[in-house]
C-alpha positions in Angstrom: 0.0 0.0 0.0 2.4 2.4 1.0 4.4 1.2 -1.8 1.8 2.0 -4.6 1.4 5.8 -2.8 5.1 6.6 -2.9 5.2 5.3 -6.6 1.8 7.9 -7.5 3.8 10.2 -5.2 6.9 10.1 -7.7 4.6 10.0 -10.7 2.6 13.2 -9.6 5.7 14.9 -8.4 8.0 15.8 -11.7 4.3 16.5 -13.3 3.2 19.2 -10.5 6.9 21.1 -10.6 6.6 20.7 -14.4 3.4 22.5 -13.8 4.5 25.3 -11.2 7.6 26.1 -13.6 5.9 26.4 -16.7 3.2 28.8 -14.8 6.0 30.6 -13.2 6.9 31.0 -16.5 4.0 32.0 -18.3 4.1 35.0 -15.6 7.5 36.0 -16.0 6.6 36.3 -19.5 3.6 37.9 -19.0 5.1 40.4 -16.8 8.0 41.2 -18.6 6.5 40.5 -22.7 3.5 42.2 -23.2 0.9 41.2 -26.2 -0.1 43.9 -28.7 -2.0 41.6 -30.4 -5.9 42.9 -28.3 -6.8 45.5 -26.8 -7.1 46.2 -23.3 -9.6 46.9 -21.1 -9.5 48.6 -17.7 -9.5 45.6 -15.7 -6.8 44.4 -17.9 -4.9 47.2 -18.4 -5.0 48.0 -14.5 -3.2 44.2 -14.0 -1.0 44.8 -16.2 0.0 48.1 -15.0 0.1 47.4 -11.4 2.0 44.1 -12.8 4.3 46.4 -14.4 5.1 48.2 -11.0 5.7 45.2 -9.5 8.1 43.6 -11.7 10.4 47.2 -12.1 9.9 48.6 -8.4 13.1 50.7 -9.4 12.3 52.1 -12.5 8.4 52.4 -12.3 6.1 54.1 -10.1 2.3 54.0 -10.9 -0.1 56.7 -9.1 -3.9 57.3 -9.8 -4.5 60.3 -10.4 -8.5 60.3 -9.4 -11.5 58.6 -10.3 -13.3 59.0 -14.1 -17.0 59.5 -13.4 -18.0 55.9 -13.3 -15.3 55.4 -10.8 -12.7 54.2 -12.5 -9.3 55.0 -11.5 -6.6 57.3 -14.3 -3.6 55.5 -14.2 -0.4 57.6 -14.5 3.1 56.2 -14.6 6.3 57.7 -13.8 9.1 56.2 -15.4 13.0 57.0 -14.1 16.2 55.5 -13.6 16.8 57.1 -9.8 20.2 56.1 -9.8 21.1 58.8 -12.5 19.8 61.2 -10.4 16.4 63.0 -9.2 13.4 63.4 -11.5 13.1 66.6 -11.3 16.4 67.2 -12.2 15.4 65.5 -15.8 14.3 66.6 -18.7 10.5 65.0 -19.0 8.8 63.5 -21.8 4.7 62.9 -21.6 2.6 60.9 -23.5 -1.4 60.5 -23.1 -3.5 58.6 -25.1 -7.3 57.7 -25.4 -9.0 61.3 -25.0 -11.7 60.0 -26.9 -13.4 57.0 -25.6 -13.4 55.6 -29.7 -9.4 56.6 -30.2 -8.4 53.6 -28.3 -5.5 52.9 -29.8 -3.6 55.5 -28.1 -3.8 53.4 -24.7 -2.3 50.7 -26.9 0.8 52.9 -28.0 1.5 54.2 -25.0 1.6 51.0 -23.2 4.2 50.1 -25.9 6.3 52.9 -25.1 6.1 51.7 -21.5 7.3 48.5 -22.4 10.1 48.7 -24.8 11.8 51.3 -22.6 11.8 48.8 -20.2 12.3 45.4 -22.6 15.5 47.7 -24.3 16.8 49.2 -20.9 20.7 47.9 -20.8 20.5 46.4 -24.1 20.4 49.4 -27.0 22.4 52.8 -26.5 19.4 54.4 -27.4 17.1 53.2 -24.7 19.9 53.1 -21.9 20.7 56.5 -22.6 17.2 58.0 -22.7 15.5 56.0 -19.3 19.4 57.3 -17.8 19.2 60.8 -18.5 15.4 61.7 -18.6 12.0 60.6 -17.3 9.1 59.8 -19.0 5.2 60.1 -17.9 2.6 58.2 -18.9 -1.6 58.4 -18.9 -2.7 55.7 -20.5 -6.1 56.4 -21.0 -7.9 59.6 -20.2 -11.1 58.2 -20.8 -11.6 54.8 -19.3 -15.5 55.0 -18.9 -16.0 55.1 -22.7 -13.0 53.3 -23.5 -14.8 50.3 -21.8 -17.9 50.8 -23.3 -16.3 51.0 -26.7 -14.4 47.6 -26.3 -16.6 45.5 -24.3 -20.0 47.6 -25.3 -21.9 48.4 -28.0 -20.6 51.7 -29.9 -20.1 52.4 -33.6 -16.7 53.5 -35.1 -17.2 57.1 -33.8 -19.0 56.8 -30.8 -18.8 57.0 -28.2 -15.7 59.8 -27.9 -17.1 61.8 -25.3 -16.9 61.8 -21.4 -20.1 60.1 -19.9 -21.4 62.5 -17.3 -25.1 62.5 -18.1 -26.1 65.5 -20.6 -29.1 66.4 -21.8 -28.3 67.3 -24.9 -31.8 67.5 -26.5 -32.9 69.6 -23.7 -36.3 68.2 -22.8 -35.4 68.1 -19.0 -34.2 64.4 -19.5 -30.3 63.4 -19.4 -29.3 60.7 -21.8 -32.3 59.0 -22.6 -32.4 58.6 -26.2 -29.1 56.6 -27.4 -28.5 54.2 -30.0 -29.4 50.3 -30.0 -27.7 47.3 -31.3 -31.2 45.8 -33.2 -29.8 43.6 -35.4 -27.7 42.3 -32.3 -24.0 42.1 -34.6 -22.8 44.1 -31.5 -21.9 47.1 -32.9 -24.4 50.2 -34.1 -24.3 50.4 -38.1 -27.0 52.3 -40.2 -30.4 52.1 -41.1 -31.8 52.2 -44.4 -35.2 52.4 -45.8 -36.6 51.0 -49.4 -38.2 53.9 -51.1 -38.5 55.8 -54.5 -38.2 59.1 -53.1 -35.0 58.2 -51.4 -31.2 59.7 -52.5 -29.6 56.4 -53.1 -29.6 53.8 -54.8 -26.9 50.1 -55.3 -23.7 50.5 -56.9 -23.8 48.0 -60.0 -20.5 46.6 -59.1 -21.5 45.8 -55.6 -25.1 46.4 -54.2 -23.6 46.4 -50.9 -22.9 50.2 -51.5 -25.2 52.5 -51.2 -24.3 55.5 -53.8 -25.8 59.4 -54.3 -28.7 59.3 -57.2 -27.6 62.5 -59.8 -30.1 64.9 -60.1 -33.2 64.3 -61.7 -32.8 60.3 -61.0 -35.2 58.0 -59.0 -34.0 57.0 -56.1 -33.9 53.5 -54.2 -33.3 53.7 -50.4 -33.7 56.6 -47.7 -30.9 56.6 -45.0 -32.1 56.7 -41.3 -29.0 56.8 -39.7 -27.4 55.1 -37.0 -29.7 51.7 -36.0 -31.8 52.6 -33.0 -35.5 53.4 -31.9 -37.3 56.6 -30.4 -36.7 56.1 -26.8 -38.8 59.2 -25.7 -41.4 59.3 -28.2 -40.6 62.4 -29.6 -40.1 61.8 -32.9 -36.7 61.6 -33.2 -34.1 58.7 -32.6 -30.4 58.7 -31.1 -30.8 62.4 -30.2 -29.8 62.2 -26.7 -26.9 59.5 -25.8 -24.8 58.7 -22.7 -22.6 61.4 -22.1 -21.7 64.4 -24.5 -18.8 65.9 -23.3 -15.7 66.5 -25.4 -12.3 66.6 -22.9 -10.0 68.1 -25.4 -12.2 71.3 -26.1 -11.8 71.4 -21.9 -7.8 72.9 -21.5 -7.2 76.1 -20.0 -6.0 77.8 -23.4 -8.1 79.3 -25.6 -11.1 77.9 -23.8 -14.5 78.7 -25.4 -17.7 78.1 -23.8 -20.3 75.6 -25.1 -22.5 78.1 -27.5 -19.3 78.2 -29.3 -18.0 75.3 -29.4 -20.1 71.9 -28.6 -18.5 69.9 -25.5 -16.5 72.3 -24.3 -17.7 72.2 -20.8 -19.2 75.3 -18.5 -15.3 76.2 -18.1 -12.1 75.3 -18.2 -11.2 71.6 -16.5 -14.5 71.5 -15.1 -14.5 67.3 -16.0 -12.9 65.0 -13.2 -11.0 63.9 -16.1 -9.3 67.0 -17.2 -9.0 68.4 -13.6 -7.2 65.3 -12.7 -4.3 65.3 -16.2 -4.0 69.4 -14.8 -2.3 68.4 -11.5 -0.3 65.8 -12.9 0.7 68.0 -15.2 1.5 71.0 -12.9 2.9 69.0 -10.6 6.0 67.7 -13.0 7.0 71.5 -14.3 10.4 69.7 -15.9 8.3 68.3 -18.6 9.7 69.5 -21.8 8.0 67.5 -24.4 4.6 66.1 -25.2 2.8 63.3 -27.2 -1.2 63.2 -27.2 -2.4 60.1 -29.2 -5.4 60.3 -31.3 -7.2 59.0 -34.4 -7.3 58.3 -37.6 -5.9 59.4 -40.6 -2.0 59.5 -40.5 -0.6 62.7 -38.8 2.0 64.4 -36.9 -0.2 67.0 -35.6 1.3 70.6 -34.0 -0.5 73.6 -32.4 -2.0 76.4 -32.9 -5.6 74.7 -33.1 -7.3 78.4 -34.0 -6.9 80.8 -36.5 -6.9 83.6 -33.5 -4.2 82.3 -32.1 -2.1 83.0 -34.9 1.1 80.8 -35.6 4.0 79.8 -33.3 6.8 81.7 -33.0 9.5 81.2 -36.3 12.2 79.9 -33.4 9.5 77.3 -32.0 8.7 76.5 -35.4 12.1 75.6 -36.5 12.0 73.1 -33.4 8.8 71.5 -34.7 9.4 71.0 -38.2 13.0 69.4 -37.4 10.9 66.9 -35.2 7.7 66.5 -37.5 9.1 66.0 -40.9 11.6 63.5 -40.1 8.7 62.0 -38.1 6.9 61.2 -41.8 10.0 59.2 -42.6 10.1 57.2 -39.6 5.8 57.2 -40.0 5.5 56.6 -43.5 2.3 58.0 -45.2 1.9 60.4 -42.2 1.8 64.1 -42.5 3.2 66.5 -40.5 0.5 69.3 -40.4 -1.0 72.5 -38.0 -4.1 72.0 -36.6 -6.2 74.8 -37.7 -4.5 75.3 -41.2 -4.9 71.5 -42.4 -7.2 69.9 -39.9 -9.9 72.0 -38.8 -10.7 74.5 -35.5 -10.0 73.5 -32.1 -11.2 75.6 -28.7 -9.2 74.6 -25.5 -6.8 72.0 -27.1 -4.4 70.1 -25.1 -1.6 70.6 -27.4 -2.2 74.4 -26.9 -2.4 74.2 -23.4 0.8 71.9 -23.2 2.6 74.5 -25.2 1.6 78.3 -24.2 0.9 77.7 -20.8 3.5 75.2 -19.6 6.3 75.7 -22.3 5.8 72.0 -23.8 6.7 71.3 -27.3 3.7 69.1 -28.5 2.4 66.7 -30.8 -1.0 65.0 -32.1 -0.5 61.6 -33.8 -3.5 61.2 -35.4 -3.0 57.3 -35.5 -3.3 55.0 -38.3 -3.5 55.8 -42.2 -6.7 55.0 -44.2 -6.3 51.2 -44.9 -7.0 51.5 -48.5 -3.6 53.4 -48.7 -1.7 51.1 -46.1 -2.6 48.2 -48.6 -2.6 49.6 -52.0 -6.3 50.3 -52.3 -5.9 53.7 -53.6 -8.3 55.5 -55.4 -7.9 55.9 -58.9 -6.0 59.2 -59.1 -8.3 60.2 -62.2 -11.3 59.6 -60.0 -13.2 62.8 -59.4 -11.5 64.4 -62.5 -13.3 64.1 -66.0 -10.6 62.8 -68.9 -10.8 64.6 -72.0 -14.4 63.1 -74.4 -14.7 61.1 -71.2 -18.6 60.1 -71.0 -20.1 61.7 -67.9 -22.3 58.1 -66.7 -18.8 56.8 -66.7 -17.0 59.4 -64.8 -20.0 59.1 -62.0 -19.5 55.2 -61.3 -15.6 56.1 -61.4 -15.8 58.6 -58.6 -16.5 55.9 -56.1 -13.7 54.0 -56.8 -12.4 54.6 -53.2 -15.9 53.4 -51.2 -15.6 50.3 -53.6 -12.3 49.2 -52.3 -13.6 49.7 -48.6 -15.5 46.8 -49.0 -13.1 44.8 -50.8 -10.9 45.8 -48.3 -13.4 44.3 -45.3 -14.4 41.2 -47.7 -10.2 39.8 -48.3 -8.5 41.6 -46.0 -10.3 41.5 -42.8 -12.4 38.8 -44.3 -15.7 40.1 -43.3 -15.1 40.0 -39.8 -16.2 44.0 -39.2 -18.8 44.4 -41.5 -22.4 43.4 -41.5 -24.5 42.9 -44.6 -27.4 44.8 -45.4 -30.5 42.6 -43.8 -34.1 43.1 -43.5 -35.3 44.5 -39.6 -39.1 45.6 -38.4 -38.9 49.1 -37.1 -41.2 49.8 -34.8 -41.3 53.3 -36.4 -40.0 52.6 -40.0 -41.9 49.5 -40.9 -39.5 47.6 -42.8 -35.7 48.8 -42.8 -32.2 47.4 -43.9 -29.3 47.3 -40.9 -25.7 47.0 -41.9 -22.5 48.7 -42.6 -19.0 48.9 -41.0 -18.7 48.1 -37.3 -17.0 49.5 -34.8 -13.4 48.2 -34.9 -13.9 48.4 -38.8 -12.6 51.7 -39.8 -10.6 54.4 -37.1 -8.8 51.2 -35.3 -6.3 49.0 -35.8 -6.8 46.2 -37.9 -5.4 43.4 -34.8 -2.9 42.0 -37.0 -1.5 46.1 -37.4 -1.4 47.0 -33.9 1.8 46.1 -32.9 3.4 48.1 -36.1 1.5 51.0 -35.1 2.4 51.1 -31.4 5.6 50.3 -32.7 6.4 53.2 -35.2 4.4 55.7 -32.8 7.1 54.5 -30.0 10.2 55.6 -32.5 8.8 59.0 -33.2 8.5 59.5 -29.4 11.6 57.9 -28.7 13.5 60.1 -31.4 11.7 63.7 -29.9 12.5 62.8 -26.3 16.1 62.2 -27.5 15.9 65.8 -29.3 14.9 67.2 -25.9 17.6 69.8 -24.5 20.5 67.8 -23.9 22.9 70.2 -22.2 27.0 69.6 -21.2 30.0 71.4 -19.6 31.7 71.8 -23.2 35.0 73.7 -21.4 36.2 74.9 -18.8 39.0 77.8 -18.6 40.6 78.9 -15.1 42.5 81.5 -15.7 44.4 83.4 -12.4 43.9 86.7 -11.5 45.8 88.5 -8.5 44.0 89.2 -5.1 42.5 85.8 -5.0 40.7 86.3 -8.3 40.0 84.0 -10.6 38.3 84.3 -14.2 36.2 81.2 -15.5 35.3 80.4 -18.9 32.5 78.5 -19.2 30.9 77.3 -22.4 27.2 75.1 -22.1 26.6 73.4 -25.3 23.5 71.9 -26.4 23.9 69.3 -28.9 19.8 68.5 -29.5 17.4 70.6 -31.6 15.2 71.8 -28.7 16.3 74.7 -26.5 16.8 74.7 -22.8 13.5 77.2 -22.9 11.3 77.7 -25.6 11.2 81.3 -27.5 7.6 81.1 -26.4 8.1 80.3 -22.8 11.0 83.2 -22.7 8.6 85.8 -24.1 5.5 85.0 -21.7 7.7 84.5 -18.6 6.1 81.2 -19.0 8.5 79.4 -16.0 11.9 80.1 -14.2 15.2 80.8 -16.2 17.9 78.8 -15.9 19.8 79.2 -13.1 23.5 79.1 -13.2 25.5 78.6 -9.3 28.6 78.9 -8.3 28.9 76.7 -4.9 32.1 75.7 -2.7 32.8 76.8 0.7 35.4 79.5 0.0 34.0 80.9 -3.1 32.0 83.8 -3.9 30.7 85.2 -7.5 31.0 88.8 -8.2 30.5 89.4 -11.6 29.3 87.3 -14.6 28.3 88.2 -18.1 28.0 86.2 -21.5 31.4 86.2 -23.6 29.9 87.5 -26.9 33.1 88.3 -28.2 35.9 85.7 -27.4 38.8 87.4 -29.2 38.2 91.2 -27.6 37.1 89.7 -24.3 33.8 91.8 -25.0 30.9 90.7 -22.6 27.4 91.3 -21.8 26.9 91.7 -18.1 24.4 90.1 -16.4 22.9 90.6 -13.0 24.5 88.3 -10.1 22.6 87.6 -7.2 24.5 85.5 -4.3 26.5 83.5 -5.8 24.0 82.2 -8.8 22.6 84.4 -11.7 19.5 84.1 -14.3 20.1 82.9 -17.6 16.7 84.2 -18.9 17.2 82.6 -22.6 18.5 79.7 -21.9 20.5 77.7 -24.2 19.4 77.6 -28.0 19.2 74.1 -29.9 22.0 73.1 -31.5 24.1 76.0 -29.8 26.0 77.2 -27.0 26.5 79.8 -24.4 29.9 80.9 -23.4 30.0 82.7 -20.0 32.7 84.6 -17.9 32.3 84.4 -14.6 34.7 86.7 -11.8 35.0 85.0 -8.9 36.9 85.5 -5.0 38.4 82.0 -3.4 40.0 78.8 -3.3 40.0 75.6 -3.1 37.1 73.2 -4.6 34.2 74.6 -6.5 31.1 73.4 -7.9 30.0 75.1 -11.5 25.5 74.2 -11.6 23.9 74.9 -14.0 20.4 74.1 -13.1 17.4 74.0 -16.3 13.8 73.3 -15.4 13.1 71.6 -18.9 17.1 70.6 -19.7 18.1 69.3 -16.3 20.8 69.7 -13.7 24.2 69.8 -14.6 27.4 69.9 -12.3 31.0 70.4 -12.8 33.4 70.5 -10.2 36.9 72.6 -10.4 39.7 73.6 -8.4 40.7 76.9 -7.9 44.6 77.5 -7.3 
């Protein structure tokens, strides 16, 4: 007896450490190899975060930063090599994605970011260098209530994007109770069409799936409803009043304008829980020098300003963003580098505006993911929409939807129906007899799953390459040159060798934060005059105002430049040279004075 349980003993044995390893395993992997291959909800993406934490206790810290209005927490991460030194003392970079609950794939992209710093740390120069000498923080998602909604939920490919504080946006006293409804249960809201001669539409010949304009003076076949859903409140209309309504990037503190002006914008500036809560986190981490806010669709390296009142950027500023944004088109190919309100169209209360004339930020939209009929080859025709010479007209019509017909090739062999439903028959209560179909919701502004990872990917090297183009500053020389009486003159030269400046032209001109700070420290030392060496030859110099033992350098240090100072100074012995930048970091350089 005992015999036969020793010998199930040994047989169970090797199976259960088999077991335990390969599970031990499977979380080591799992912590330390993320999958791009899904997207993540909250739940998930809160596990994987707090996993994250766990696993890199010396590099990552995670923080919420408050609750949405359903109560779910806004993750932010700080990420930061302490061993190189304080935070604070680091240039920062900032990324935030998923604004708008339907732009998910910004939460995706940022996640990356999170995890190749910390896949690549002590492996490339690249990443060593950058998680060494700056710090990077992260939110996620800005929007987990709709995010949720949108993955596990019903939505449509645009909705929802807003926040989902009850609104009562058709203003009959009543908050939120007319919204859309999956009736042809595909689990996703697609449109509603209606047979009828009167209607201005009709099949496309080549596939009756598309629904075309009729040209004037032609019968048409089908009247479109809009989005599939029913008339909640019995007022005649349908879908007028959905969850929410709110729009968080018309809610930043620049350029704000109220509601009657521009839908979603909020009774005033960072008045969602949201918003309020990306503020502090914000204000709280002042070394923050540059920004990414991912968005979608459509392929584009997005800048500031988002209004026409605003003007443009400064030409010094500008220089810094186009270096940045057109190399980002080669390393994003098929993105644009463009300006919000001269390509795109208005935006009130921006982000990227905020970012970068309140806080001195240079900052970026990616507008994520390029139409897929240009990512795989499914152009239009280029003639299409242009009559050829003796060209017959009937012809040039059919042509002209060249670009809708490859959409549904596109869904049919490439994403092999999977997020598109066919036209089919439905009793509406209202209509009578109606046709549901069309593209769902992961079908057009997100990530085809077998794309994600390529997106996150090239997103991640255009942030990578602007955080490395952050100030980087350095002691370039160093002259002690002995005067009598215990005086000594010190040439010092601070060279920046990255395209940003130490503080923006911007920031300089609107007092925007402090100057750079420049200290002379050592026990037996004191600074009595300083000035910058403008002429190195003549020894000609432009004074500047010393305090005790520190002075202002109120411009900073340009990209791609240098300073060179002369410093008088009284002492001996060892000295410290500090040259302190809010958005280029700390810099010391000790020196001996004999």
């Amino acid at each position: 007896m005992r015999h036969n349980i020793k010998n199930k003993i040994f047989c169970i044995l090797p199976g259960l450490i088999l077991l335990l390893l390969l599970n031990a395993n499977l979380f080591s992997r799992g912590i330390e190899s993320l999958s791009f291959d899904h997207y993540y909800d909250h739940a998930e993406l809160t596990r994987t975060l707090k996993s994250l934490e766990k696993a890199y206790p010396r590099f990552l810290t995670l923080k919420s930063l408050g609750k949405s209005h359903q109560g779910r927490d806004i993750w932010a991460l700080i990420l930061d090599n302490p061993k190189t030194g304080p935070a604070k003392h680091k240039p920062g970079f900032y990324i935030d994605g998923n604004i708008h609950g339907n732009e998910i794939q910004g939460t995706e992209a940022t996640l990356y970011m999170l995890w190749y710093l910390l896949k690549n740390y002590g492996k490339t120069e690249l990443v060593t260098r950058l998680l060494d000498e700056k710090v990077f923080y992260m939110i996620p998602t800005m929007n987990p209530d709709s995010r949720d909604v949108y993955i596990n939920g019903i939505a449509d490919p645009d909705w929802p994007r807003t926040g989902l504080i009850p609104l009562d946006d058709d203003q009959d006293g009543v908050a939120d109770e007319d919204g859309a409804e999956d009736l042809d249960g595909d689990g996703s809201i697609t449109q509603m069409w209606k047979k009828d001669p009167k209607g201005t539409f009709k099949r496309h010949p080549s596939n009756p799936e598309l629904l075309v304009p009729i040209k004037p003076g032609e019968k048409g076949e089908f009247l479109f409803l809009g989005m599939e859903g029913i008339d909640n409140d019995g007022d005649g209309f349908i879908n007028e009043d959905g969850p929410g309504g709110y729009d968080m990037n018309r809610n930043y503190g620049y350029n704000w304008q109220p509601n009657y002006v521009q839908v979603g914008a909020g009774t005033y500036p960072f008045c969602w829980p949201e918003t309020k809560a990306t503020l502090g986190f914000l204000l709280d981490h002042p070394n923050i020098a540059g920004a990414q806010c991912y968005h979608n669709f459509g392929g584009m390296i997005v800048r500031g300003p988002g209004a026409t009142n605003l003007g443009d950027i400064p030409g010094a500023d500008k220089k810094v963003y186009d270096y940045i944004g057109e190399r980002g088109e080669k390393i994003l190919p098929g993105y644009k580098y463009m300006t919000v309100y001269k390509d795109m169209y208005t935006v009130y209360g921006g982000s990227v505006d905020f970012l970068f004339n309140t806080l001195g930020i240079y900052s970026y939209v990616n507008e994520l993911d390029i139409d897929p009929f240009d990512v795989f080859g499914l152009h239009q025709d280029e003639e299409a929409g242009k009559k050829a010479p003796k060209e017959d007209e009937e012809l040039q019509y059919w042509r002209s939807f060249s670009k809708d017909l490859n959409r549904l090739f596109y869904h049919e062999r490439v994403l092999m129906g999977e997020h598109y439903t066919k036209l089919k028959p439905y009793k509406h209560p209202l209509y009578g007899e109606v046709f549901i179909g069309g593209i769902k919701k992961f079908g057009q502004r997100v990530s085809p799953l077998f794309k994600l990872a390529e997106t996150c990917h090239r997103n991640t090297a255009f942030c990578l390459f602007h955080a490395d183009q952050l100030a980087r500053l350095a002691f370039d020389k160093v002259k002690v040159k002995k005067l009598a009486g215990g005086l000594y003159q010190l040439d010092v030269c601070i060279a920046n060798s990255r395209v940003t400046p130490s503080i923006s032209y911007w920031a300089q001109q609107k007092k925007l934060h402090r100057a750079d700070r420049f200290k002379v420290a050592g026990s037996n030392v004191k600074l009595l005059a300083a000035g910058v060496l403008t002429d190195s030859f003549r020894g000609i110099t432009k004074k500047i105002e010393c305090r005790k033992n520190f002075f202002w350098v109120s411009e900073g240090i340009p990209g791609f430049g240098k300073v060179d100072f002369r410093l008088l100074v009284k002492g001996s012995g060892s000295v410290s040279l500090i040259y302190d930048s809010l958005k280029g970091g700390l810099h010391e350089k000790s020196i001996r004075l004999k």
